[in-house]
N, C-alpha and C positions, 0 to 999 in steps of 0.2 A: 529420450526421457527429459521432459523438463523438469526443474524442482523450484521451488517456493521458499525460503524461508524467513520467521519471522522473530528479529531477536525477543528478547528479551533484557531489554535495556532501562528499565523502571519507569518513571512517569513519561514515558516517550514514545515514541516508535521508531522503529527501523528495518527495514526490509530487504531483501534481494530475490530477483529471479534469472536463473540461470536456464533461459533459452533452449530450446530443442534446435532452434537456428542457431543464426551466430551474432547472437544478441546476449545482452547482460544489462540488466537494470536495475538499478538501487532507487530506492523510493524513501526519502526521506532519511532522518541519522539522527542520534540521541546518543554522541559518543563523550567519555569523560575521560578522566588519566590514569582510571583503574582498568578500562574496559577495551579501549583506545587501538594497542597495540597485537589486540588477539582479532578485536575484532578485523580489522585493517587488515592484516594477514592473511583472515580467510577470505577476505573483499579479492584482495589482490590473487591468492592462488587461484580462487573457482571463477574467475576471468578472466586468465589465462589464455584460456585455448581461444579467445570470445575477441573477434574484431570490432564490433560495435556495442560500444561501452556509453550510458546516457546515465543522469543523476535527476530523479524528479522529486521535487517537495513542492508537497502539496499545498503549504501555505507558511506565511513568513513567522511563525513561533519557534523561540528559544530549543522547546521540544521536539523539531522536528527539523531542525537544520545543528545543532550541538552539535560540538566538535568538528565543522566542517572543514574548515581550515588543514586539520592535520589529516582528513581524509582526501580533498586537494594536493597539500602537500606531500602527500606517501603514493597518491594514485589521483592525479590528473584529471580533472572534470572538464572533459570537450565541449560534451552537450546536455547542459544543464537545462531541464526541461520545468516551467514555474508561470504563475499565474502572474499576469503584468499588473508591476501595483508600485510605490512610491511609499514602502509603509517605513514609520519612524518610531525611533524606540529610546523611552527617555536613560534607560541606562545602554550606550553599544556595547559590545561584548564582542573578542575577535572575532565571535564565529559571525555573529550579523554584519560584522564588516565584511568578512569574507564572501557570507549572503549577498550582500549588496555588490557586492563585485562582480561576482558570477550574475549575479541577474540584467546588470546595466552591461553589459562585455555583449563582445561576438559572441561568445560560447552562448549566450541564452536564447531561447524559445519558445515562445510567450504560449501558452495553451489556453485552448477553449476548447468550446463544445462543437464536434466535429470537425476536427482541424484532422489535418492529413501532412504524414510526412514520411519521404523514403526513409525505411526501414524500421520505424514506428508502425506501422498502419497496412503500409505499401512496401511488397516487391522487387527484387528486378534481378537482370542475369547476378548480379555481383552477390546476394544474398537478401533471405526470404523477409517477412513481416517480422516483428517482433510478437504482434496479435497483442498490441493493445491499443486501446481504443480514450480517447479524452471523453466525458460526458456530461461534463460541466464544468469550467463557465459557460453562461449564455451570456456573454460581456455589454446585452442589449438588455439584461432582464433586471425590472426595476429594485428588484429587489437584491439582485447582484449589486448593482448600481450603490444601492445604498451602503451595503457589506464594504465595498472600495471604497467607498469616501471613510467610514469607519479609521481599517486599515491606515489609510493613506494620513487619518488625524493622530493616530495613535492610540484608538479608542478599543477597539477589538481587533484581532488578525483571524478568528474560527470561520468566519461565513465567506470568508474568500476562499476555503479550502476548493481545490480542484479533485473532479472526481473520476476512478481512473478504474477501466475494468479491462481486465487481463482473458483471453478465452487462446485453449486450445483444440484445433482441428480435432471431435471427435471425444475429446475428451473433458477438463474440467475448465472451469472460470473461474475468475477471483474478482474481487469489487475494494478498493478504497475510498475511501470518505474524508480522510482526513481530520477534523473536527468539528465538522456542519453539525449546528444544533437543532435540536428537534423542530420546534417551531418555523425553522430556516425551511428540511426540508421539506413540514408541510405545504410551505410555500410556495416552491417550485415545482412540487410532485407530476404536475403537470406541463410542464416544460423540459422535463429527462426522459431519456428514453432508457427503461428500466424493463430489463427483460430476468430471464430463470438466472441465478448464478451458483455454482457449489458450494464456494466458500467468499462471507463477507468477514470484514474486515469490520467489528462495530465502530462506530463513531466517536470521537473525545475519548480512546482509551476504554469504550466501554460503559463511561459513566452513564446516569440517568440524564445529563440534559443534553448528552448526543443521541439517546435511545433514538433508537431508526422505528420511524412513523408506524405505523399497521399500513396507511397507503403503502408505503416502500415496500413493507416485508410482502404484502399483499403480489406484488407484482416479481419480486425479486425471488420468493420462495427458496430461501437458500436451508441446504443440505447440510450446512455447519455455519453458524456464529462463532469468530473468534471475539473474545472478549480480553481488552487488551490490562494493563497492569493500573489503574489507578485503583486509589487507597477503596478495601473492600465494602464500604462504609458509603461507597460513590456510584457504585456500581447496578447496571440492572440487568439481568441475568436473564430475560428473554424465556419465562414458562411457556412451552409449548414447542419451543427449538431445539436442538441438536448443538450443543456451544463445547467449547474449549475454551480456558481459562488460563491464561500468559501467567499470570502472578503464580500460578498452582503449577503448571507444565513446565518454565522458565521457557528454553528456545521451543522454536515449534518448525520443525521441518516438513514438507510437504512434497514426496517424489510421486509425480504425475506419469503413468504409463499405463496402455490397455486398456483404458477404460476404466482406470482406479487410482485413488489418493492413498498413498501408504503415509502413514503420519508415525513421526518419532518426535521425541522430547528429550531435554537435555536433564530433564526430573526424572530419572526410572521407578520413583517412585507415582508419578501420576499417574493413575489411569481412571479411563470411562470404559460405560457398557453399552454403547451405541456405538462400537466399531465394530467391523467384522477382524477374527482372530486370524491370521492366516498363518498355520504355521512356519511354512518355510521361508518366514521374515523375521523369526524369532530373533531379538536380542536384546540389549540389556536396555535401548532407547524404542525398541518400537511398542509403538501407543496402540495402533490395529489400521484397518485400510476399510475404504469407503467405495463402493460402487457409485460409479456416478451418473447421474441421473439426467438425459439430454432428451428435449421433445423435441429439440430443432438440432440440425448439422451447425455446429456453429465455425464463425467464419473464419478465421484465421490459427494461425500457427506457432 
């Protein structure tokens, strides 16, 4: 069984996926000194058993590298997985110091679109794919181009987001976005290769100026929108989709097996009625499970 989950850390994101291999991946962190020490704990116990341990952020904002440092220092970042950039920030703050450490070090791995790396991507006797996939940058695309010199001035860090889709043999997919703004990616829509996925991850937290294109949704036809925690006032709620709501659910966990997303929340009081009920999941956090919906084998594990 692989599982998914997605804190709920306020205006941030922060993630983990716990591998059916023997892989463990954190994607991004929005840690602070109230939230710090629990979270870290469960980083550290549920990768445990996991010999390939990798940290990816998606792109160089306060909100999605917070509190790095003491996530470093309590659990050790080998392989820091990050979009190559030079970006500067007129106030630094430990954590972007600490960012820029890990970025410029051996531990880092510059990603782009279609990069390939053992056990990221690729196989081998020692242990299987992680089954995810880079899908953007194209570090040639003019419009990336532009995003990075941005970055690089200090002027924006959202359109360098790297874009990361997670797919299991047989069963579900997950899509990140980081904070690509709509506009952004009307722009590229045609240079990603955007295939079916179960669950997305929306863009900017959610808000309306990451709202994901009708091109995107068009191609991606995803089976759940999470929608992540900025102010509700900010947010677009996607009529016509199947969404979960961070701010209303708090955590959001996701155990992938069989051909099904069983979803729990740290809210027992949230619930939707576009899940299926099963009952011998019953408990005080489960939300309901989801069949998942595959027109292609898809590739990895």
């Amino acid at each position: 069984m692989a599982i998914v989950k997605s804190f709920s850390v306020g205006n941030g994101d922060m993630f983990y996926i716990k591998h059916s291999s023997d892989n463990f991946t954190i994607i991004d962190c929005n840690l602070n000194e109230e939230n710090k020490d629990e979270i870290i704990s469960e980083l550290v116990n549920e990768s445990r058993s996991k010999g390939m341990k990798r940290f990816i952020c998606t792109h160089p904002d306060q909100d999605h590298f917070g509190g790095i440092q003491w996530l470093d220092d309590e659990m050790p970042i080998h392989n820091f997985y990050v979009v190559k950039n030079q970006a500067i920030k007129d106030q630094e703050t430990d954590s972007f110091i600490r960012y820029c450490q890990l970025r410029d070090s051996n531990k880092a791995y510059y990603m782009e679109k279609g990069c390939t790396r053992k056990w990221l991507n690729e196989g081998d006797h020692e242990r299987g794919s992680s089954g995810i996939s880079v899908l953007w940058p194209n570090t040639k695309n003019t419009h990336f181009i532009e995003a990075l010199k941005n970055c690089d001035t200090g002027e924006s860090y959202n359109n360098t987001s790297a874009v990361i889709r997670y797919s299991i043999e047989g069963n579900a997919s997950f899509l990140w976005l980081g904070d690509l703004e709509t506009d952004f990616m009307e722009n590229i829509v045609d240079d990603i290769d955007l295939k079916k996925t179960t669950v997305v991850f929306a863009s900017h937290h959610g808000r309306y100026s990451g709202k994901i294109p009708n091109s995107w949704l068009k191609k991606l036809d995803p089976q759940i929108i999470v929608i992540g925690e900025a102010p509700s006032r900010h947010l677009h709620y996607y009529t016509g989709y199947k969404t979960l709501t961070q701010n209303k659910a708090g955590d959001i966990v996701m155990h992938c097996v069989d051909g099904k997303i069983h979803f729990y929340t740290s809210n027992k009081d949230y619930t939707v009625a576009h899940l299926n009920d099963e009952k011998s999941l019953e408990s005080d956090h489960y939300l309901g499970s989801l069949d998942v919906e595959t027109e292609y084998t898809l590739e990895n594990m």
